[in-house]
SEZA-360907 format. One line per field, with one value per atom (N, C-alpha, C): residue number from 1; residue in one letter; atom name; x, y, z. Coordinates in Angstrom, 1 decimal. Layout:
N
seq: (NUM,...)
type: (a,...)
atom: (CA,...)
u: (X,...)
v: (Y,...)
w: (Z,...)
END
This chain:
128
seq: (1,1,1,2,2,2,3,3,3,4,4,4,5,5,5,6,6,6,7,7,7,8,8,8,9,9,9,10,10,10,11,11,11,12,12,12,13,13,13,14,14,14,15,15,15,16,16,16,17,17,17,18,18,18,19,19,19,20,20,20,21,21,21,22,22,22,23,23,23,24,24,24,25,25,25,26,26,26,27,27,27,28,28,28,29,29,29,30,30,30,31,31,31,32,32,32,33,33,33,34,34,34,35,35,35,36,36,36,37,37,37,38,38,38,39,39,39,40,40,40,41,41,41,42,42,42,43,43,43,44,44,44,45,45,45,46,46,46,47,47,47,48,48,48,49,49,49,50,50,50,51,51,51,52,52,52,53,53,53,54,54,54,55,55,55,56,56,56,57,57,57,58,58,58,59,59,59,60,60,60,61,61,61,62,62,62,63,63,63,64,64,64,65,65,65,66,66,66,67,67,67,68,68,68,69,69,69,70,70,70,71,71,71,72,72,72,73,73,73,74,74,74,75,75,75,76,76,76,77,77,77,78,78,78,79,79,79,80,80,80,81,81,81,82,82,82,83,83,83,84,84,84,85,85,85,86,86,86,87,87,87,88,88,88,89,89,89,90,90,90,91,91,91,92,92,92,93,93,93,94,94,94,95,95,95,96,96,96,97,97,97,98,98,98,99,99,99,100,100,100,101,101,101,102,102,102,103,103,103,104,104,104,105,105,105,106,106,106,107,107,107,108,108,108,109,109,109,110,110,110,111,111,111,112,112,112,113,113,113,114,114,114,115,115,115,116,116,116,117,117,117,118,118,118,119,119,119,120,120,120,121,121,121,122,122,122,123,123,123,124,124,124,125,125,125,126,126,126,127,127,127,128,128,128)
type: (x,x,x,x,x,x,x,x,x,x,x,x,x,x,x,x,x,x,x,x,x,x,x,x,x,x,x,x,x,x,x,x,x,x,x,x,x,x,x,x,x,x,x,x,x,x,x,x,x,x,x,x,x,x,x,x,x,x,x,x,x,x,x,x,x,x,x,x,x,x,x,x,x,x,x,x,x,x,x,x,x,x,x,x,x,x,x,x,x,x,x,x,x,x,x,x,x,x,x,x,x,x,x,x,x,x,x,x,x,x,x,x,x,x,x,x,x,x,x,x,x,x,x,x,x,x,x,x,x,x,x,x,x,x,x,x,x,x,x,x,x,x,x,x,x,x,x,x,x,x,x,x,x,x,x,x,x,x,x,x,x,x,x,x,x,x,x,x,x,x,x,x,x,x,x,x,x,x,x,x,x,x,x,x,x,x,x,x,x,x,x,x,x,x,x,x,x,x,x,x,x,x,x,x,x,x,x,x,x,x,x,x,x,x,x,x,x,x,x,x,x,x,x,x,x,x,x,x,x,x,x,x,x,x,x,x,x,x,x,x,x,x,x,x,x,x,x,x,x,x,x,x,x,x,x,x,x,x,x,x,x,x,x,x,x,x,x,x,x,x,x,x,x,x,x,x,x,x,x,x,x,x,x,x,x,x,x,x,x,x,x,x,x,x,x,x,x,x,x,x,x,x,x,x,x,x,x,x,x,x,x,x,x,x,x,x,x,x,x,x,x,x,x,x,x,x,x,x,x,x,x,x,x,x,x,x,x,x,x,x,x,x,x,x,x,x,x,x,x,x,x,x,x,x,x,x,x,x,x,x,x,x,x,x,x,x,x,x,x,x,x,x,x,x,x,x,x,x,x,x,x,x,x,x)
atom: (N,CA,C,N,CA,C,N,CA,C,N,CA,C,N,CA,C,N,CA,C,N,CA,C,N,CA,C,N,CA,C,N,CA,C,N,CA,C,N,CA,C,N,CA,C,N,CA,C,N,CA,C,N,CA,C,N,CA,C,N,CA,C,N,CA,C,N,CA,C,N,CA,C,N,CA,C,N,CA,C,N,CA,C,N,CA,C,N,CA,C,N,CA,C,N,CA,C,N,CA,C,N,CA,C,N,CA,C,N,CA,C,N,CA,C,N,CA,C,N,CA,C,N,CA,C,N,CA,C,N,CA,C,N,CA,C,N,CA,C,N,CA,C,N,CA,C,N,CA,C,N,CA,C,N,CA,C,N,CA,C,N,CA,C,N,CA,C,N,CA,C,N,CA,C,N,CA,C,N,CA,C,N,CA,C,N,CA,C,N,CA,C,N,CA,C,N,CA,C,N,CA,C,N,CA,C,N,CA,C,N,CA,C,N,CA,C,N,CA,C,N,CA,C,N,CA,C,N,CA,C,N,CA,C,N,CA,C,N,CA,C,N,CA,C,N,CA,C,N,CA,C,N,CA,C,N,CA,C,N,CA,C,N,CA,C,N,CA,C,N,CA,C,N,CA,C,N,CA,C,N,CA,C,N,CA,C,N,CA,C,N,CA,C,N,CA,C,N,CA,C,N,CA,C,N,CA,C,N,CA,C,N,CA,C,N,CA,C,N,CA,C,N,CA,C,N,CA,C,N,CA,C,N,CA,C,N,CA,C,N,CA,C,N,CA,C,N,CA,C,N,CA,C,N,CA,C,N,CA,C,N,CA,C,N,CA,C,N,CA,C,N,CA,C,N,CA,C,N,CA,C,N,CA,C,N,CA,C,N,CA,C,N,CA,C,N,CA,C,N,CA,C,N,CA,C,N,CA,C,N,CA,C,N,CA,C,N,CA,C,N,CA,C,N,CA,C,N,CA,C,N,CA,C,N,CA,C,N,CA,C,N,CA,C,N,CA,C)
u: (20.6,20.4,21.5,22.8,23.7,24.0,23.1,23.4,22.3,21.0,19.9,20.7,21.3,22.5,22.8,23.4,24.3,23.0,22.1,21.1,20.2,19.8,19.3,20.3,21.4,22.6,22.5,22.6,22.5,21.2,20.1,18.9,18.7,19.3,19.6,20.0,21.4,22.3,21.9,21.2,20.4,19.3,18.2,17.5,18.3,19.3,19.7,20.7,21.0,21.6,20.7,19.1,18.4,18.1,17.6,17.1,18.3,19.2,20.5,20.6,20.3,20.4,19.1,18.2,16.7,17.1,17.7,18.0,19.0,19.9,20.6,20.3,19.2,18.7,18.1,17.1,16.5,17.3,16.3,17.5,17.4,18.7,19.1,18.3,18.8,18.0,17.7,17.1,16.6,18.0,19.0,20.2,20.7,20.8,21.1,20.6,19.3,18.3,18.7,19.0,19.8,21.1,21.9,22.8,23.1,23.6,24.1,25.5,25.4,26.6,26.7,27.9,27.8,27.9,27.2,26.8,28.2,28.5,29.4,28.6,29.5,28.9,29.7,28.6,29.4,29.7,30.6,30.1,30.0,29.7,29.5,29.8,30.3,30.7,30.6,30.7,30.2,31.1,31.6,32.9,31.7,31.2,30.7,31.5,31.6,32.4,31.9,31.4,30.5,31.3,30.2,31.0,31.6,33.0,33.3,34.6,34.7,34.8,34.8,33.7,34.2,34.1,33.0,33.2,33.5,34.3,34.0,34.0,33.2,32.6,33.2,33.2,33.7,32.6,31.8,30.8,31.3,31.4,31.6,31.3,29.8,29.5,28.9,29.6,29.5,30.7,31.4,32.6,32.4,32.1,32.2,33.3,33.7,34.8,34.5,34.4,34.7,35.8,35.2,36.7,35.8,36.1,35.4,35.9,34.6,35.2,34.8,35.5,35.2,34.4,33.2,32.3,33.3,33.5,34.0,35.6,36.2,37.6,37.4,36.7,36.9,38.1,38.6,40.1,39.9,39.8,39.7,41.0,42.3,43.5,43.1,42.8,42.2,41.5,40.4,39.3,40.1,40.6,41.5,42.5,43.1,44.4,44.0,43.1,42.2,41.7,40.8,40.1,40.9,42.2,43.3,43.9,44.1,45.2,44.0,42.6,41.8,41.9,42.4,42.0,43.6,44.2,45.8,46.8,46.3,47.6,48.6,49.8,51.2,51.7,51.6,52.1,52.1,52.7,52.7,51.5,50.8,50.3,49.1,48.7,47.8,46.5,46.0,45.5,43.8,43.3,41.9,42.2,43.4,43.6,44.5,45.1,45.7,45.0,44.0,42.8,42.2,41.8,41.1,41.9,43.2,44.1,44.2,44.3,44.3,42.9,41.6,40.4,41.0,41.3,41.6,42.4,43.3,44.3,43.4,42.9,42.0,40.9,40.9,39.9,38.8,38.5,37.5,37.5,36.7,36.2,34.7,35.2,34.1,33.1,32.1,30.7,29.7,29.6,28.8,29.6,29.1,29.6,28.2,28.1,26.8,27.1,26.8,27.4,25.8,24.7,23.5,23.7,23.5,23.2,23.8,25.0,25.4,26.8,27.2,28.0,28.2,29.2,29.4,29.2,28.6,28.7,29.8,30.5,31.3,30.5,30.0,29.5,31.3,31.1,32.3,31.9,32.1,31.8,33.3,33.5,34.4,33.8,34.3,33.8,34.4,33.0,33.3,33.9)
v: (141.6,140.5,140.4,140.7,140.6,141.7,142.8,143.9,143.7,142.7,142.7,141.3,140.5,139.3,140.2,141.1,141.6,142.2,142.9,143.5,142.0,140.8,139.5,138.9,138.4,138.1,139.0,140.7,140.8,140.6,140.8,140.5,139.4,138.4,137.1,136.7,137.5,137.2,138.2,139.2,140.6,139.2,138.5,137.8,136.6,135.7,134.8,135.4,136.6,137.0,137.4,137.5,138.0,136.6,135.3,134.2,133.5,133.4,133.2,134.2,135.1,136.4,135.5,135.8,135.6,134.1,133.1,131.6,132.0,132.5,132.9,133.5,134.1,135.7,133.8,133.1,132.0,131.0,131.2,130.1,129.1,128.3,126.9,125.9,126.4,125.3,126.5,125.7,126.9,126.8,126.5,126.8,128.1,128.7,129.8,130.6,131.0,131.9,132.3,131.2,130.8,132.5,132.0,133.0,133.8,135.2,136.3,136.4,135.2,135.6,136.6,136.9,137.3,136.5,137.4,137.1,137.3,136.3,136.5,137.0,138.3,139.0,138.8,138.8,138.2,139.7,139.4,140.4,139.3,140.2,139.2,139.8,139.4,139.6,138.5,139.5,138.8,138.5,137.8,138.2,137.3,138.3,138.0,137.7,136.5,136.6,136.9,137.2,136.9,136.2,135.0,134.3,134.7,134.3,134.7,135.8,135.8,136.9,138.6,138.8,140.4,141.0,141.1,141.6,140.7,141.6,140.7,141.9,141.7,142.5,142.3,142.5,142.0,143.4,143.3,143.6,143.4,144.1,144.1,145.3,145.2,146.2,147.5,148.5,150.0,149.8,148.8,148.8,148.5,148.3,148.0,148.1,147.1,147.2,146.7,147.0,146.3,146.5,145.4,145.4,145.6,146.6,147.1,146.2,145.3,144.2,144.8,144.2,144.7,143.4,143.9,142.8,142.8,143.1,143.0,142.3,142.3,141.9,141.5,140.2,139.6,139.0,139.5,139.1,139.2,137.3,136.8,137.5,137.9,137.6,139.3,140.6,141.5,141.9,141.0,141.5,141.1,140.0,139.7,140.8,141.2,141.9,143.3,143.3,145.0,145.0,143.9,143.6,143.3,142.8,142.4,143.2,144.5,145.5,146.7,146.5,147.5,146.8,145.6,145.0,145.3,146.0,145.9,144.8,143.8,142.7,144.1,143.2,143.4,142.6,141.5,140.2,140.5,140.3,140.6,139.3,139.5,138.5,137.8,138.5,137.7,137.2,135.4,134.5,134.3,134.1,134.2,133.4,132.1,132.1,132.3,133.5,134.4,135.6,136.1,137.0,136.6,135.1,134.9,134.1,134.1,134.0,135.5,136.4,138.0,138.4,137.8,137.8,137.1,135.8,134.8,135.5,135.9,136.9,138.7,138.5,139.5,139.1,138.0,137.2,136.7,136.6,136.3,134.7,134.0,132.5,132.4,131.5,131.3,130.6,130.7,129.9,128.9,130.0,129.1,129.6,129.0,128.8,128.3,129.4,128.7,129.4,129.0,129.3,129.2,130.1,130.3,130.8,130.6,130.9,132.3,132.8,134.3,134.4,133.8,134.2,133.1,133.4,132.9,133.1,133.3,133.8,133.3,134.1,133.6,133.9,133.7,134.2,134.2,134.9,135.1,135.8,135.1,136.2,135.6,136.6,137.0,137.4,137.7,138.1,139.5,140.1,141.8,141.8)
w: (126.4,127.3,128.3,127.9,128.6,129.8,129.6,130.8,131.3,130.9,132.7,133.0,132.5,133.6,134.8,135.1,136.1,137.2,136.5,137.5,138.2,137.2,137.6,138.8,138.8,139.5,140.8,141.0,141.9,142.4,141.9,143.0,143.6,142.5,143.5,144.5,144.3,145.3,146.4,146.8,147.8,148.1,147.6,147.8,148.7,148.1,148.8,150.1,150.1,151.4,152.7,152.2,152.9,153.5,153.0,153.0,154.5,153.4,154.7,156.2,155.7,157.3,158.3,157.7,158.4,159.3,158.1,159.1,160.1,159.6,161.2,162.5,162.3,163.0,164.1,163.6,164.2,165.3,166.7,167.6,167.5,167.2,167.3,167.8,169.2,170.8,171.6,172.8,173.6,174.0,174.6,174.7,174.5,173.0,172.6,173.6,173.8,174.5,175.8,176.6,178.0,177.9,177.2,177.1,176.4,176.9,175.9,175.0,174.3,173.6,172.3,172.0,170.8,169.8,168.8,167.7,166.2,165.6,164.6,163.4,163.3,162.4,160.7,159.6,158.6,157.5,156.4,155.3,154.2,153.4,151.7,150.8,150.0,148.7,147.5,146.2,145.0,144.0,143.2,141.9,140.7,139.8,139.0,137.2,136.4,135.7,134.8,133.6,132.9,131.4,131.2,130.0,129.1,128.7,127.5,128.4,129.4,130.5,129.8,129.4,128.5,129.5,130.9,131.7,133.0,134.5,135.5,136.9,137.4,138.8,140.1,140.5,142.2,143.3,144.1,145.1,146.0,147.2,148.6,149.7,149.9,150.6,149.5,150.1,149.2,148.1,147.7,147.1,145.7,144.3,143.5,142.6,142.1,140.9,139.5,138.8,137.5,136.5,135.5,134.3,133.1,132.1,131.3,130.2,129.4,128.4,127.2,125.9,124.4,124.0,123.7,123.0,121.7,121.0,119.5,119.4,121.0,121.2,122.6,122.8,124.2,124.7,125.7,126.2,127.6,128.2,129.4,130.5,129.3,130.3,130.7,129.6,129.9,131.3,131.4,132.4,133.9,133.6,134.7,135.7,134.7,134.9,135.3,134.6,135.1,136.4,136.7,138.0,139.1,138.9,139.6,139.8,139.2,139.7,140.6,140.1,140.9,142.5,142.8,143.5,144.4,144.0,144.8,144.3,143.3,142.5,142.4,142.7,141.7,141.1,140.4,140.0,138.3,137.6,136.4,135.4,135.0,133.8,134.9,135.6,136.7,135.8,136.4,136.3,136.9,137.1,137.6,139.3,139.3,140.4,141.2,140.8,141.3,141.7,141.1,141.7,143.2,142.5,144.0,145.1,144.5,146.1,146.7,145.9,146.6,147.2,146.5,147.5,148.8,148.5,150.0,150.7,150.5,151.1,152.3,151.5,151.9,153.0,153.6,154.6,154.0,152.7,152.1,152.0,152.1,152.1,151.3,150.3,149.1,149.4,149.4,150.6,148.9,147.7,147.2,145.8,144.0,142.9,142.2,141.5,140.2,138.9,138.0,136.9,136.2,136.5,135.4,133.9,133.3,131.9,131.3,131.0,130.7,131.7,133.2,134.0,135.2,135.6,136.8,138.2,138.9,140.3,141.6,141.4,143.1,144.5,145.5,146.5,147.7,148.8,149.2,151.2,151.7,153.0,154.1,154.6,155.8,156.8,158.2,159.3,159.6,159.9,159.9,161.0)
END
Protein backbone atom coordinates (compact mmCIF):
# COMPACT_ATOMS: atom_id res chain seq x y z
CA UNK A 1 0.00 0.00 0.00
CA UNK A 2 2.66 2.20 0.94
CA UNK A 3 4.80 2.16 -2.46
CA UNK A 4 1.48 2.92 -4.89
CA UNK A 5 1.23 6.29 -2.25
CA UNK A 6 4.28 7.75 -4.00
CA UNK A 7 3.25 6.60 -7.78
CA UNK A 8 -0.76 8.13 -6.57
CA UNK A 9 0.93 11.53 -5.22
CA UNK A 10 2.82 11.93 -8.30
CA UNK A 11 -0.01 11.61 -10.69
CA UNK A 12 -1.67 13.98 -8.78
CA UNK A 13 0.51 16.38 -8.54
CA UNK A 14 1.48 15.84 -12.98
CA UNK A 15 -2.52 16.11 -13.06
CA UNK A 16 -2.80 19.27 -10.89
CA UNK A 17 0.21 20.89 -12.62
CA UNK A 18 -1.40 20.31 -15.87
CA UNK A 19 -4.85 21.81 -14.59
CA UNK A 20 -2.79 24.98 -13.24
CA UNK A 21 -0.63 25.31 -16.70
CA UNK A 22 -3.80 25.16 -18.92
CA UNK A 23 -5.47 28.21 -16.55
CA UNK A 24 -2.51 30.20 -17.11
CA UNK A 25 -1.99 29.42 -20.79
CA UNK A 26 -5.97 31.40 -20.70
CA UNK A 27 -6.26 35.35 -21.27
CA UNK A 28 -7.18 37.34 -18.45
CA UNK A 29 -8.79 40.51 -20.38
CA UNK A 30 -8.60 41.31 -23.82
CA UNK A 31 -5.91 43.57 -22.42
CA UNK A 32 -3.42 40.75 -22.35
CA UNK A 33 -3.99 40.06 -26.15
CA UNK A 34 -3.34 43.93 -27.02
CA UNK A 35 0.22 43.22 -25.94
CA UNK A 36 3.35 41.13 -26.30
CA UNK A 37 4.55 40.67 -23.11
CA UNK A 38 6.43 38.07 -21.68
CA UNK A 39 5.37 35.39 -20.12
CA UNK A 40 6.67 34.26 -16.40
CA UNK A 41 7.83 31.13 -16.71
CA UNK A 42 7.41 28.79 -13.58
CA UNK A 43 9.18 25.42 -12.37
CA UNK A 44 7.62 23.02 -9.70
CA UNK A 45 8.60 20.94 -7.33
CA UNK A 46 7.50 18.30 -4.94
CA UNK A 47 8.85 17.23 -1.12
CA UNK A 48 6.86 14.22 -0.40
CA UNK A 49 6.97 13.05 3.36
CA UNK A 50 5.59 10.00 3.91
CA UNK A 51 4.04 9.26 7.41
CA UNK A 52 5.81 8.06 10.07
CA UNK A 53 8.64 9.79 7.76
CA UNK A 54 10.38 6.28 6.81
CA UNK A 55 10.65 7.66 3.60
CA UNK A 56 10.92 11.42 2.08
CA UNK A 57 11.23 12.54 -1.74
CA UNK A 58 11.98 15.80 -3.02
CA UNK A 59 11.07 16.10 -7.32
CA UNK A 60 12.28 18.88 -9.33
CA UNK A 61 12.16 18.58 -12.85
CA UNK A 62 14.63 15.52 -14.12
CA UNK A 63 15.96 15.74 -10.46
CA UNK A 64 14.96 13.23 -7.95
CA UNK A 65 16.16 12.61 -4.45
CA UNK A 66 15.24 10.39 -1.92
CA UNK A 67 15.95 9.06 1.74
CA UNK A 68 15.83 5.46 1.99
CA UNK A 69 13.62 4.60 5.29
CA UNK A 70 13.72 1.23 7.58
CA UNK A 71 10.17 0.02 7.93
CA UNK A 72 11.31 -2.11 10.96
CA UNK A 73 13.34 1.10 12.45
CA UNK A 74 11.54 4.31 11.46
CA UNK A 75 13.74 7.38 12.21
CA UNK A 76 12.16 10.83 11.17
CA UNK A 77 15.58 12.55 12.30
CA UNK A 78 17.16 9.76 9.68
CA UNK A 79 15.22 10.59 6.55
CA UNK A 80 15.75 14.13 7.26
CA UNK A 81 19.45 14.23 7.52
CA UNK A 82 19.85 12.02 4.43
CA UNK A 83 17.54 14.17 2.31
CA UNK A 84 19.25 17.21 3.69
CA UNK A 85 22.69 16.46 2.96
CA UNK A 86 21.52 15.07 -0.76
CA UNK A 87 20.27 18.48 -0.93
CA UNK A 88 23.77 20.44 -0.23
CA UNK A 89 22.81 20.97 4.04
CA UNK A 90 25.98 21.31 6.10
CA UNK A 91 24.37 21.93 9.41
CA UNK A 92 24.88 19.29 11.82
CA UNK A 93 21.48 17.41 13.26
CA UNK A 94 19.32 19.10 10.60
CA UNK A 95 15.43 19.57 11.36
CA UNK A 96 12.63 19.37 8.73
CA UNK A 97 12.70 23.24 9.05
CA UNK A 98 15.81 23.50 8.32
CA UNK A 99 15.39 21.43 5.06
CA UNK A 100 12.90 23.62 3.83
CA UNK A 101 14.70 26.87 4.66
CA UNK A 102 17.54 25.27 2.17
CA UNK A 103 14.53 24.57 -0.32
CA UNK A 104 13.69 28.49 0.43
CA UNK A 105 17.18 29.27 -0.01
CA UNK A 106 17.24 27.73 -3.17
CA UNK A 107 14.27 30.18 -4.77
CA UNK A 108 11.71 27.85 -3.99
CA UNK A 109 8.21 29.23 -2.62
CA UNK A 110 5.65 26.73 -1.22
CA UNK A 111 2.30 27.36 -3.21
CA UNK A 112 0.11 24.39 -1.74
CA UNK A 113 0.20 21.50 1.58
CA UNK A 114 -2.06 18.42 1.81
CA UNK A 115 -1.48 15.73 3.88
CA UNK A 116 -3.89 12.62 2.17
CA UNK A 117 -3.90 9.51 3.96
CA UNK A 118 -0.12 7.73 3.98
CA UNK A 119 2.02 11.27 3.41
CA UNK A 120 2.32 14.68 3.06
CA UNK A 121 2.65 16.58 0.02
CA UNK A 122 4.67 19.88 -0.22
CA UNK A 123 4.01 21.53 -3.72
CA UNK A 124 6.84 24.22 -4.41
CA UNK A 125 7.45 26.44 -7.65
CA UNK A 126 10.14 29.17 -8.43
CA UNK A 127 10.64 31.08 -11.60
CA UNK A 128 12.77 29.44 -14.32
Amino acid sequence: MKRMMIPVLLLAWTLGLGVMTGQALLPMSSAVAQGAKARQQWEYASLIVEDLALDMHWQAGKTTLSSGGDVLKPDDKRSVNELYRQMGGKEQDPTLGMLLNLVGQDGWELVSYTHPSGAQLWMFKRAS
